[in-house]
N, C-alpha and C positions, 0 to 999 in steps of 0.2 A: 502306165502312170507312175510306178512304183521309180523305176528308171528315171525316166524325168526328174521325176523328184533329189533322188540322189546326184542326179545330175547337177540342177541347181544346188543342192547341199554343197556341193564340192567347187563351183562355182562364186557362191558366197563366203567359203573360205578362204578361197584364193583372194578373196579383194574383190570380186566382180558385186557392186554396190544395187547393179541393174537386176541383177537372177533376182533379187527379195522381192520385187516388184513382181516379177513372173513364178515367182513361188508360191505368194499367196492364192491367185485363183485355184491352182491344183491342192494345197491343205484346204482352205478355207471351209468346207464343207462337214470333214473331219474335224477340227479345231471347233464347230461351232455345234458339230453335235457332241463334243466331247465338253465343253462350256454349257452347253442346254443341259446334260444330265447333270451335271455339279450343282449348275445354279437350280435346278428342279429340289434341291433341299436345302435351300436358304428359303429364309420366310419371305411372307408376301412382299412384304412392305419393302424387300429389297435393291438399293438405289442402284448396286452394278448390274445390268444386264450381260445375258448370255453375248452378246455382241460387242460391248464394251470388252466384257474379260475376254475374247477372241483375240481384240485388236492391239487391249494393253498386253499381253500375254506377246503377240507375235511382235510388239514393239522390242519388248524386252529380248526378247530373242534374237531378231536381225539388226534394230535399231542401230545406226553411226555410231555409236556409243560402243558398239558390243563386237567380240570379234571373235565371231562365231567358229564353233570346231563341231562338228557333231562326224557321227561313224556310221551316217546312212538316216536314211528316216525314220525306224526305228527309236533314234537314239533323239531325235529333233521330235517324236511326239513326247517320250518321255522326259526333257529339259521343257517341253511345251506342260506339262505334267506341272513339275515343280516350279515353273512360272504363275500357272493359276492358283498354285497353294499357295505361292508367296503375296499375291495378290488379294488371295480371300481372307488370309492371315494379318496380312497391313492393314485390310476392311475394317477387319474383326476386331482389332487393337484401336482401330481410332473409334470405331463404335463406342467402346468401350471407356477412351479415356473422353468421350463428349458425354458420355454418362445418357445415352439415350438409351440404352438397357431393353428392357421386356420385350423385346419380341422374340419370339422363339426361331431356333434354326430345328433344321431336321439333321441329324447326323448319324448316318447308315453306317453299323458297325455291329450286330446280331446275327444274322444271318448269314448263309453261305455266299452271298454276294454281296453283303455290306456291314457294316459295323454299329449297331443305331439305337439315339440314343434324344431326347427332345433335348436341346440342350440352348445355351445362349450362347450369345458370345465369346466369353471368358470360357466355355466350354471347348470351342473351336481352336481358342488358344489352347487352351490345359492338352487338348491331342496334339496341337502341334507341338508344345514342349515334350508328349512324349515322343512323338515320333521322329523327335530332332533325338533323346536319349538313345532309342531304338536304334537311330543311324547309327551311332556309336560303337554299338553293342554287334551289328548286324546290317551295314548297308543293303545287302540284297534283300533281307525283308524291310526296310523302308523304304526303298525304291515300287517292291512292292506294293505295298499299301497306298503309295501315290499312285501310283499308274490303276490303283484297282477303287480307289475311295474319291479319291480327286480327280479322277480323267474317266473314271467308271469303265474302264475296259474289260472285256469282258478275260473270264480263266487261258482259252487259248490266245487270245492278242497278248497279253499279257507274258505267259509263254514266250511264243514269237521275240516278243521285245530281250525279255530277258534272258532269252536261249537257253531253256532249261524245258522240261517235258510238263504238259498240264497238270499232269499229277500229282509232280514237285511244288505247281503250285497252290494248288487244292491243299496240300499238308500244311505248306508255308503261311498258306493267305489264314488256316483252321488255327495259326500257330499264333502268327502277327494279330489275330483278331485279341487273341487271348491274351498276349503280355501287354496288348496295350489297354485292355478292358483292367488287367491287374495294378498296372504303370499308374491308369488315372485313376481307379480307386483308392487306392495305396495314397495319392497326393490331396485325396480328400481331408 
């Protein structure tokens, strides 16, 4: 399946407009367990489902609009990554400016698998402004923390993607948790 898949990747870069269509059953599965674990910490009341962000996520990705380059599939879950950040992030900001406020998110960021924290809305933004500084500073650890926070992959996928040893990322992910726990308290 791995195959195929890049197969289509390199097919949709060429201009072949049909592979997207033949792509999505082979992601789809992946993409929506990667969207189920994200949206599993946004609060109840929340209007985007795991299915929606799936669809808007692969829109933005293959979409007529878009023209698309990726370097294997690999590289097409992690641009699939920073699609649903940007998507949960655009949520988060119009939440926000409709002033519908109080509902709580869950934002995983304590722990050796997450970062977490009850927070709102304006929270979800506050990490992604840090983790937009972070790129700055560090794009391999905020590629990180998206493939690990927002796509929830696990220490070795993670790896994999980023072709460096689990260990590296175990240090990294110990490291990224902390500048950015520092980043947003610091912006309190």
């Amino acid at each position: 399946m791995t195959a195929e898949v890049t197969k289509l990747l390199t097919a949709l870069e060429a201009g072949d407009r049909q592979a997207a269509s033949q792509l999505l059953p082979l992601v789809y599965d992946e993409l929506r367990r990667l969207a189920t674990h994200r949206m599993s910490s946004e609060r109840a009341s929340h209007t985007l489902q795991p299915t929606a962000l799936v669809h808007e996520a692969y829109l933005r990705l293959v979409g007529p609009q878009n023209a698309p380059s990726w370097d294997g599939r690999a590289h097409f879950f992690a641009a699939a990554a920073e699609a649903m950040r940007r998507i949960l992030i655009d949520n988060a900001r119009r939440r926000r400016r409709e002033k519908r406020g109080g509902a709580r998110l869950q934002m995983e960021l304590h722990d050796e698998h997450s970062i977490a924290v009850e927070t709102q809305a304006e929270d979800l933004i506050s990490l992604d402004e840090a983790l937009t500084q972070l790129e700055k500073e560090d794009m391999q650890l905020a590629k990180l923390v998206e493939l690990r926070y927002f796509v929830g992959m696990t220490i070795d996928d993670t790896a994999q993607v980023l072709g460096v040893s689990p260990r590296t990322i175990k240090r990294n992910w110990a490291y990224a948790r902390a500048w950015l726990k520092r980043y947003m308290d610091g912006q309190e």
